[in-house]
Every structure is written in C-alpha cells, then in structure tokens.
N, C-alpha and C positions, 0 to 999 in steps of 0.2 A: 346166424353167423355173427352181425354184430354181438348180440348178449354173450356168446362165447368168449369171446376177443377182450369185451370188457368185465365178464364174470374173470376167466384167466388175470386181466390186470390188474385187477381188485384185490384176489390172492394175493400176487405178487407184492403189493406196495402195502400191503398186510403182515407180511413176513419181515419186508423192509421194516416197518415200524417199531415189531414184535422184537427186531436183533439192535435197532438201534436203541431202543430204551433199553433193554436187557446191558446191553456196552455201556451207558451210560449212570446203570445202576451197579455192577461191578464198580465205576470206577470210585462212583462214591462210597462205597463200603468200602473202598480200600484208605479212603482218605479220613474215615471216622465220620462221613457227613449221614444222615438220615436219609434211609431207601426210600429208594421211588417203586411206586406199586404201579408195576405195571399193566397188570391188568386192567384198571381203574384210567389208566391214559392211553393204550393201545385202541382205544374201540374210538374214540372221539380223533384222533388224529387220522383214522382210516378211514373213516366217514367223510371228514373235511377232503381229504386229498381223492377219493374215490369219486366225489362231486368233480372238482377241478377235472379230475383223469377224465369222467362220465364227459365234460362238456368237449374237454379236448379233441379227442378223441371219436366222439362222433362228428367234427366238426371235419377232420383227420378223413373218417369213412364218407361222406357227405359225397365225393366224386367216386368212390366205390358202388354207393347204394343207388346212385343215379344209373348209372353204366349200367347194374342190375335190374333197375327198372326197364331201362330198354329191353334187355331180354326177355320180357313178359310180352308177349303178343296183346295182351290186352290192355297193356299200360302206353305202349309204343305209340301206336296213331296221337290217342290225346299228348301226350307228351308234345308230340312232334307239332302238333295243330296248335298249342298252347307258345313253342317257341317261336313259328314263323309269326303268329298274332303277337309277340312282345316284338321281335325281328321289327316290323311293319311300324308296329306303334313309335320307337323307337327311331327309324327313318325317317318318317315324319314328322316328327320332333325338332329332326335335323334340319330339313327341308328347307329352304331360303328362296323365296319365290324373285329376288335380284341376281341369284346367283347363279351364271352363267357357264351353260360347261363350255369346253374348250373350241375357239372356232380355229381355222388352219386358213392356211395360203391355197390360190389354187395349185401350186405345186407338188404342194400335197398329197393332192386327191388321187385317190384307188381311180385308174382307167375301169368306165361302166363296163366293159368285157370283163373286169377282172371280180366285179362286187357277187358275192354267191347268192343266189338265187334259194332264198329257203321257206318254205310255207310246209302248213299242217296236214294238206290236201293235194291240192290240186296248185299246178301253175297258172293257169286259164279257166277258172268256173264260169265263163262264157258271158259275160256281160256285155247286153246292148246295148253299147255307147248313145244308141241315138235315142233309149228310151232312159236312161237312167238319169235318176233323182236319189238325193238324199231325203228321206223322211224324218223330218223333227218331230218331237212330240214332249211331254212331260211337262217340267215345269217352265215356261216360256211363253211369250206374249205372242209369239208368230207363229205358232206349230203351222206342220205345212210340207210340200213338197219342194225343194231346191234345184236347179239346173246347174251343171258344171258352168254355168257362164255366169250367173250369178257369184255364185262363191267366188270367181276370178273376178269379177268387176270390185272384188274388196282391196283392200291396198296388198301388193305381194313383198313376199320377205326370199332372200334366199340366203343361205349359209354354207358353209361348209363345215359336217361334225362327224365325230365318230357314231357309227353303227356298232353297237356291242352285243354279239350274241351271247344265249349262256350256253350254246353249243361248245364255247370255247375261240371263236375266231370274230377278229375284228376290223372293219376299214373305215376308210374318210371318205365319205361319200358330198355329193352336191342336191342341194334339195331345194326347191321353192315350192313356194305358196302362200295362203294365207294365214296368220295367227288365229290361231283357234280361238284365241282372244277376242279378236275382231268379229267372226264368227259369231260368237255369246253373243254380244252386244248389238250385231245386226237381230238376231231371231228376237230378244230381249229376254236371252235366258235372267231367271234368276239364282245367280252367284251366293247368297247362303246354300243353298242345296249344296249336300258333300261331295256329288258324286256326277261321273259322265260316261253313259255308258254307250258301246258302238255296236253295229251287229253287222254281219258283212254277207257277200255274197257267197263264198262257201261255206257258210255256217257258222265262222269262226264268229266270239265276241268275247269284249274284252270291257275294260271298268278304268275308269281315272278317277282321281281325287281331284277337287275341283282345285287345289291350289295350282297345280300339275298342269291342270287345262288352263290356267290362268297364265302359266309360264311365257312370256316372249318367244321364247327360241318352239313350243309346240306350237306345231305347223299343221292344218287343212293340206298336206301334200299333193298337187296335181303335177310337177317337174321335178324330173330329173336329170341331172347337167344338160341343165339351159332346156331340155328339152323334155314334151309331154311323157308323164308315166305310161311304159312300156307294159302289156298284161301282166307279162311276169314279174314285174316289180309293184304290181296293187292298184293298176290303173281301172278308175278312171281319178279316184282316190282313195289316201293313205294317209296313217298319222305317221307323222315323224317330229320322235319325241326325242331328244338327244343327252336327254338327263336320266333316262329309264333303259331297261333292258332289252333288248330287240323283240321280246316277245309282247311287249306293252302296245307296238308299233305295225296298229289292226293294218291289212291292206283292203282293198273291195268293199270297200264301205258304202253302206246301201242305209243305214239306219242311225239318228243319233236321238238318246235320247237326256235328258236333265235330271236329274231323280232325288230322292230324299232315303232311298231304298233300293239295295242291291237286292233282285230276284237271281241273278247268277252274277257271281264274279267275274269269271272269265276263264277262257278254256284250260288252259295251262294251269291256273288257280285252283279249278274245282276239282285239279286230278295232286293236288299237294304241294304245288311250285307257289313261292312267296307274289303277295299281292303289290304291296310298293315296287320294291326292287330298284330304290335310284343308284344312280354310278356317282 
C-alpha cells in the first residue's frame, strides 16, 4: 500500500516537472533566449523532490502503518507489551519520592458503608487472626516471622487519601498504620534492591519499586477509620498506597519479600495491565 501511494506520487511530481520545464522552454523560445533541454533536467529535479515527497510522506503514513500493525495478530501483543514497558519506564522517570498525593479534611471522607468492597477472589479467604504472621525473607538482615503486634509497636501514621480504581470509580477513604518505610528499616531490608514483592492469602501478589515502598504516605495498613481492618477490606493487613492504582493496593498479606528479581509481577500485570500505574 505505502509503495503505491508513493510510486502514484512520484508519477505525479514527474509530470509536474516534465510541464513546468516544457512552459518554461516555450517561453524562452519565444523571447530569442537558448532552449532548455528537458530531458537532460527533468530526471534530476524528480529524483530530488521524489526523496523529499519519499521522506514526507512516509513520515505522513507513520500513524497509518502503526494502526495496521495492530491488525496483525502477531504483531499486536509485542506492540502492546513494548508500550506499557516505555508507559512504565516513563512514569518512573516521573516519580518524586517528596511528592505527596492529595490528603483531605475528615469531612471529606467517603462514610466506610459507602467505600466498595472490590477483590479478585474471594471477600474472606479465612485467615486465622490468631495464627497469622507476616513472613519476610530475601534480601534483609532479619528474615523471620512478624506478629500484627509488632508491626503496630512501630510509629503509626494515618491519613486521609483517595482510593482510585481502574474499574473506574473513586473515594477518600481513612487509613492508618505503619510506613512501609519504617518497616524496611526495622527487618534491615536492603534499599538498593529495586524491588518489593507481597503474596497474600488468596493468592493474590503483587510487586513495588522500591522508591514506591520508600514513599511516606505507603502504609503496612492494619485501620481503617480509626478502627481495625474489617476482612472485607484486607484484614489483618493491607497496602495502602495512595500514589498508585487500587490494584497496586495487595489486601491479606501473608508474605513480604526484598528482591533484586521479579519471578512474577503481579496478578493483574501478568494478564497485560501496566506495572507502575502512579496517579
């Protein structure tokens, strides 16, 4: 299709060329001046302007041939896997580990009857409060098993931020707990490592960048407004990250570990949804 489009243009500004010298050699014959042979300068000015047309012009079909790439079954996935990895890079680029999203008044705040209740699975994968621990591991000076009372004996932070799904809908919710922050530095992760990854009690898991888990505002979440996480909101803990997409935001967390190496991204990620994803 391109080669047509510019085989046709090429013609065209061939014939252009072929009538304006041809006009410009009449008129010197009519004035006594010496012919221009056209022949001899038709070929050289078609060639010049056929480059130009050539670079234009493909520059012109550029959003045509892409669009048609998509329609190639087999061109489409890497395409699309190639843009969310620029997408991602690009975000993180952005990324401002001072820069604080938006916090509200308690006025604000979505009443917790009204906050939607949205998981992958299950609302209740049945966790034993009275046996459950967080397991660390990877790269960290304390690997080990954690008690909700511990995590809580760390300093607690709470805010008020939006929750943004990419379902489409969003509130202001009330959250406390500890900075994930504080977190690392109890266990003594090591902070070069790029990456944080979670595993949860319904299967679910997910990945951070470590700038992300560095963030102030991400939160070890054990409350919500003022009081303990409910099952249905990811008790007995949850991230609550307020810079990232609701999906980033593991609930049932049963597992953390430090890494240098993603063995899985994360559930939503590994089926085609972008990995950063900040607001």
């Amino acid at each position: 299709m391109v080669e047509c489009l510019l085989g046709r243009r090429a013609m065209d500004l061939q014939n252009d060329d072929a009538n304006n010298v041809d006009s410009k050699s009449t008129d010197a014959a009519s004035g006594d001046a010496k012919l221009v042979d056209a022949t001899s300068v038709s070929p050289k000015i078609s060639e010049r302007r056929f480059r130009q047309m050539n670079r234009r012009e493909l520059l012109k079909l550029t959003p045509v041939i892409a669009l048609g790439a998509f329609a190639i079954p087999a061109l489409r996935e890497p395409l699309l896997k190639q843009g969310l990895r620029f997408s991602d890079w690009a975000s993180g680029k952005l990324f401002r580990s001072a820069q604080l999203a938006p916090t509200f008044a308690d006025s604000a705040v979505t009443p917790l009857e009204k906050f939607p209740l949205n998981g992958y699975d299950v609302d209740d994968p049945g966790v034993i409060f009275e046996n459950w621990t967080l397991s660390v591991s990877g790269a960290v000076e304390k690997p080990g098993e954690y008690s909700l009372s511990q995590i809580q004996a760390l300093p607690r932070t709470r805010q008020n931020t939006r929750h943004v799904c990419v379902e489409g809908w969003d509130v202001i919710g009330r959250f406390g707990g500890t900075r994930l922050s504080e977190f690392l530095n109890r266990i003594g992760a090591d902070t070069t490592a790029p990456f944080i990854t979670v595993s949860c009690a319904d299967d679910y898991y997910e990945s951070l960048d470590m700038a992300t888990a560095l963030h102030p505002q991400t939160l070890l979440c054990y409350e919500m407004y003022d009081r303990p996480l409910t099952r249905e909101h990811g008790a007995p803990l949850r991230l609550n990250i307020p810079t990232k997409i609701g999906y980033k935001q593991a609930k049932y967390l049963t597992e953390l570990k430090v890494t240098r190496v993603l063995d899985r991204v994360g559930y939503w990620e590994d089926q085609g949804y972008s990995w950063f994803y900040g607001l």
